[in-house]
Residue frames as a rotation matrix with the C-alpha (Angstrom) as fourth column:
UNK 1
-0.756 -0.527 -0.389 124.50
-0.649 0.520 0.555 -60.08
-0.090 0.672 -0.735 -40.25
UNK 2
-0.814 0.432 0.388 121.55
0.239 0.858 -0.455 -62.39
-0.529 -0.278 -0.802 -39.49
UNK 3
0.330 0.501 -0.800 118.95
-0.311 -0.743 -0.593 -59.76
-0.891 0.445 -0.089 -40.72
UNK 4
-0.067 -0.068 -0.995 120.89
-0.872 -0.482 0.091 -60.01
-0.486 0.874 -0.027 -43.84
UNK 5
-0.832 -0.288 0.474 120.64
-0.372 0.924 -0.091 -63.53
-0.412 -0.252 -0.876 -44.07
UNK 6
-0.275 0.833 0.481 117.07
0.627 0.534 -0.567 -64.22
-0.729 0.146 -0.669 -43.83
UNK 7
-0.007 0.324 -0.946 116.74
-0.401 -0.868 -0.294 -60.95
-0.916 0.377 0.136 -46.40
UNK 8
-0.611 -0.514 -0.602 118.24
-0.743 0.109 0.660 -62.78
-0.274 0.851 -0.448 -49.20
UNK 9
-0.761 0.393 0.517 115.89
0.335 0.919 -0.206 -65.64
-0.556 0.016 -0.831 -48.82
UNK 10
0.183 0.982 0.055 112.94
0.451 -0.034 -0.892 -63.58
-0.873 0.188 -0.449 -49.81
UNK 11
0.144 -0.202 -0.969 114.52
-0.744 -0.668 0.028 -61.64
-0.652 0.717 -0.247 -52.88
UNK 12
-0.971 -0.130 -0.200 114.25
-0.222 0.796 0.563 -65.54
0.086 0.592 -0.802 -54.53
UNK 13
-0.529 0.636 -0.562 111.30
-0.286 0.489 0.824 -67.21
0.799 0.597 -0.077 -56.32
UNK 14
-0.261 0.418 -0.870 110.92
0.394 0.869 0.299 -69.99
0.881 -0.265 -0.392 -54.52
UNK 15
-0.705 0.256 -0.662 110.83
0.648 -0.146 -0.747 -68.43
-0.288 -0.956 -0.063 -50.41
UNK 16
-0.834 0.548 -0.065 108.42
-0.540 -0.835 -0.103 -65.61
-0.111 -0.050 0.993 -51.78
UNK 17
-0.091 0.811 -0.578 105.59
-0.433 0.490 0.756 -68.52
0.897 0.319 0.307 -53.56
UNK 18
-0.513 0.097 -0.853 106.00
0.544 0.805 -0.236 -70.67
0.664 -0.585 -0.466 -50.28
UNK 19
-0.846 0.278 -0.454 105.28
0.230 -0.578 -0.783 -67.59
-0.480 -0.767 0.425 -47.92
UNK 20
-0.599 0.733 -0.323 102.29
-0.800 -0.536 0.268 -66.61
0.024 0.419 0.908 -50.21
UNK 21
-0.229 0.592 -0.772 100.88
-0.113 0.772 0.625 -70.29
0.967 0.230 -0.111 -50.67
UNK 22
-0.627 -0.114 -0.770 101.12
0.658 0.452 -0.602 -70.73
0.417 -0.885 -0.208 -46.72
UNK 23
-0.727 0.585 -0.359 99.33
-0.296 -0.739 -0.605 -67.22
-0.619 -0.333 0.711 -46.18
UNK 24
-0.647 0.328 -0.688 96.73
-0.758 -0.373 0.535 -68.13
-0.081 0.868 0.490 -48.82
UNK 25
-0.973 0.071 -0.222 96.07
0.117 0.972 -0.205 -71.83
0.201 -0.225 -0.953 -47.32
UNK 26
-0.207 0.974 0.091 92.56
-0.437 -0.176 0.882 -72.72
0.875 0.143 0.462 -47.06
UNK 27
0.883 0.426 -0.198 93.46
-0.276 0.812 0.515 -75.74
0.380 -0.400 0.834 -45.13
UNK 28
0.695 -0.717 0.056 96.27
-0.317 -0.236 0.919 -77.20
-0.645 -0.656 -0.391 -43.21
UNK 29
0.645 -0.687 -0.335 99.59
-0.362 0.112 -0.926 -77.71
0.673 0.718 -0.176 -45.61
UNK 30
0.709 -0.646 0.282 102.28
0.370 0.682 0.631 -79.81
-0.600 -0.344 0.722 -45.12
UNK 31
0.067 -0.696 -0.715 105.90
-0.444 -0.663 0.604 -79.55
-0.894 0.277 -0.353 -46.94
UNK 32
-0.509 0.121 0.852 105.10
0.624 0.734 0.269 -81.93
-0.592 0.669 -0.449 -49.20
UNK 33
0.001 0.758 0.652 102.31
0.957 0.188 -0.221 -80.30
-0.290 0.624 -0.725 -50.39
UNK 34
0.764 -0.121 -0.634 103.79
-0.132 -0.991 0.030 -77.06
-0.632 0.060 -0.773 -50.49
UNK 35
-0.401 -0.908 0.124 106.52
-0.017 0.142 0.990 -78.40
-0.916 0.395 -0.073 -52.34
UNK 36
-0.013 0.693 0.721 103.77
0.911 0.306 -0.277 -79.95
-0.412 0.653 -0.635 -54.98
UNK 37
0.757 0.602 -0.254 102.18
0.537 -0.795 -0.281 -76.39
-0.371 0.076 -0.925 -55.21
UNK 38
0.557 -0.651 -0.516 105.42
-0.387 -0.753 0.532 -74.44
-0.735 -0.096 -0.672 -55.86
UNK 39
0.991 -0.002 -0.135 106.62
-0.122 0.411 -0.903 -76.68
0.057 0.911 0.407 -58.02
UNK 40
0.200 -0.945 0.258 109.94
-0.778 -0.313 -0.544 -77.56
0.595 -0.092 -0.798 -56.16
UNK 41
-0.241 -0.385 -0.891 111.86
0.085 0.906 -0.415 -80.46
0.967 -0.176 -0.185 -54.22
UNK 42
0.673 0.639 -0.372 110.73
0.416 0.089 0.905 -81.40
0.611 -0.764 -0.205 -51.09
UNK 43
0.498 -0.754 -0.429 113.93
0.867 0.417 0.274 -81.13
-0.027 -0.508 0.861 -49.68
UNK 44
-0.564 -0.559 0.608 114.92
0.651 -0.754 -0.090 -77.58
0.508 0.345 0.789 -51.24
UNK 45
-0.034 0.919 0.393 111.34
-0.001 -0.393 0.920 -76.59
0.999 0.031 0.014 -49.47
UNK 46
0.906 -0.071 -0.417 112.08
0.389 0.523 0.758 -78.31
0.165 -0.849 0.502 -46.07
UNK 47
-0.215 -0.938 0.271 115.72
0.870 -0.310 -0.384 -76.11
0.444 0.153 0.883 -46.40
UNK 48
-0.591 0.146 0.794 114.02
0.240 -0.907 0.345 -73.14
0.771 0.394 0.501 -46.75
UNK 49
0.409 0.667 0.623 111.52
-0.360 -0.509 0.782 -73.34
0.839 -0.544 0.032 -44.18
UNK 50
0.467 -0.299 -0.832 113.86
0.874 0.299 0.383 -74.49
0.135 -0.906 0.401 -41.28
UNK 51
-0.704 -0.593 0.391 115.44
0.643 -0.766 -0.004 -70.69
0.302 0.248 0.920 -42.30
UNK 52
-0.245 0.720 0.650 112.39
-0.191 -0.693 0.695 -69.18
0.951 0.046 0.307 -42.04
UNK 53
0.493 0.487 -0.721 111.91
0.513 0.507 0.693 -70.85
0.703 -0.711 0.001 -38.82
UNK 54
-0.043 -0.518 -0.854 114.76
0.952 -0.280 0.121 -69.65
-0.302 -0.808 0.505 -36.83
UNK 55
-0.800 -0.008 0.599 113.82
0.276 -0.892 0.357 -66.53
0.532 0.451 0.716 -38.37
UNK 56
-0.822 0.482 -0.304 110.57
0.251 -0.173 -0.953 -66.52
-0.511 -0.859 0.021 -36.71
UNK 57
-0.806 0.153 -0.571 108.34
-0.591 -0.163 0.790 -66.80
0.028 0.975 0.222 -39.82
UNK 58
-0.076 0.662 -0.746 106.96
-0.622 0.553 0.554 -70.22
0.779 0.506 0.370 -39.78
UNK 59
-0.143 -0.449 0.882 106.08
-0.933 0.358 0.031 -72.90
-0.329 -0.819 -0.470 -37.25
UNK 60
-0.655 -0.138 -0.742 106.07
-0.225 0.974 0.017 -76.49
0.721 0.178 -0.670 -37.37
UNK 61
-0.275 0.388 0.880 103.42
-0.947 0.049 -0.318 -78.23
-0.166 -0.920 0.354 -35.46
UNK 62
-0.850 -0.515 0.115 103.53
-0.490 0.851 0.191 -81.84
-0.196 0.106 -0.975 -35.04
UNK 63
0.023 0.973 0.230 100.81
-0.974 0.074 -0.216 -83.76
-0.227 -0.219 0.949 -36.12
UNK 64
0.824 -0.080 0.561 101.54
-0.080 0.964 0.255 -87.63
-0.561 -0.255 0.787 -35.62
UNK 65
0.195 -0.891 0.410 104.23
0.651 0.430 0.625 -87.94
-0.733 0.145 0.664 -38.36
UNK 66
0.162 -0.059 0.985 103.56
0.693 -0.703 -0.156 -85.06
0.702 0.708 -0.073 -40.58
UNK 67
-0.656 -0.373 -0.656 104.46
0.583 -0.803 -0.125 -81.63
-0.480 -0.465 0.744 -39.54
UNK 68
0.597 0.802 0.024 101.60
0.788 -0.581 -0.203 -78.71
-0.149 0.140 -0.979 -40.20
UNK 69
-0.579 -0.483 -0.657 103.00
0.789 -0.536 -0.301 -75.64
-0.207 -0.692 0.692 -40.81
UNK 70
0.790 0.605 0.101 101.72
0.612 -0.789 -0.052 -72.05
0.048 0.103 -0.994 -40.29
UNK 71
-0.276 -0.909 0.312 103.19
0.615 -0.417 -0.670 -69.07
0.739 0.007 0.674 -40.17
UNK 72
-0.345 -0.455 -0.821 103.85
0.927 -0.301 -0.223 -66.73
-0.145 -0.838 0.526 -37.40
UNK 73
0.758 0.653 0.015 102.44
0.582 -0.665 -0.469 -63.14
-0.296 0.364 -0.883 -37.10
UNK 74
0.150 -0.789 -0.595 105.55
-0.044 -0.607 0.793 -61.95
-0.988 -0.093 -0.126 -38.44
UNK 75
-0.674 -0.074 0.735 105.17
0.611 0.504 0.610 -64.42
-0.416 0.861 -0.294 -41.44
UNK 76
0.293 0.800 0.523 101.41
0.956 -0.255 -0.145 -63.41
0.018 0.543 -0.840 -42.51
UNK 77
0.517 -0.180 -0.837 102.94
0.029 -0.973 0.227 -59.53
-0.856 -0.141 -0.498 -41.86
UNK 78
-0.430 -0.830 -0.355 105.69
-0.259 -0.263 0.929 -60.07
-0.865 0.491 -0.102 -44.28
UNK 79
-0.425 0.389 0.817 103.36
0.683 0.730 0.007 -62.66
-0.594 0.562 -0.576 -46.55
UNK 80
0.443 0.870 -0.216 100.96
0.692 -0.485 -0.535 -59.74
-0.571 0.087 -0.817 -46.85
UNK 81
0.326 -0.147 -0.934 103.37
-0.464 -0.886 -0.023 -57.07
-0.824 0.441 -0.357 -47.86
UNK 82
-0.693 -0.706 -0.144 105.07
-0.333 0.136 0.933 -59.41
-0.639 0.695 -0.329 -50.51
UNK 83
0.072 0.857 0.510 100.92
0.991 -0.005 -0.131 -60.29
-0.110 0.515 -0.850 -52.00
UNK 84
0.718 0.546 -0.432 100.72
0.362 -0.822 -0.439 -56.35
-0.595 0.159 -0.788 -52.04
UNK 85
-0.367 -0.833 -0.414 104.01
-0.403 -0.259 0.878 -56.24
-0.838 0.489 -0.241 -54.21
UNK 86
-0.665 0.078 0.743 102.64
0.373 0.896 0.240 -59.08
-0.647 0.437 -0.625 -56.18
UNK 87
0.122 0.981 0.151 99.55
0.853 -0.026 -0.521 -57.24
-0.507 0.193 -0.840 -56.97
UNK 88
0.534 -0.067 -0.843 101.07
-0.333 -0.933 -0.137 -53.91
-0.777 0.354 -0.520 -57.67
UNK 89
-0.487 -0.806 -0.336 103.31
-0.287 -0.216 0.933 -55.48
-0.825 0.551 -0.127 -60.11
């Protein structure tokens, strides 16, 4: 049941740009500014990646009051195959 959970997240818009913008980072990103980029509420962004988190996707890493995140080598695995969808389509 959990499995099917976090599945549904990625078969939507918004979790598929956030994993791609986060694999694609040049520099460190925040949720703000991933929100910016995606063109979505901070809050709808900050939803989404606490899902991906207990999924094992993304981490948080404090930095004084902001929060960095990256993703996990599970993330940039999955990131990658959903850029090689991207591309084929």
């Amino acid at each position: 049941m959990k499995a099917k959970k976090i599945f549904n997240v990625f078969f939507r818009e918004k979790p598929a740009l956030m994993l791609l913008e986060l694999y694609h980072a040049k520099s460190e990103i925040y949720a703000s500014s991933l929100a910016k980029e995606i063109d979505c509420t901070y809050s709808h962004v900050v939803k989404i990646l606490q899902q991906m988190e207990k999924a094992g996707l993304v981490n948080f890493n404090k930095t004084g009051r902001l929060k960095l995140l990256t993703l996990t080598k599970k993330g940039t695995e999955i990131a990658e195959y959903i850029d090689k969808i991207k591309n084929l389509i």
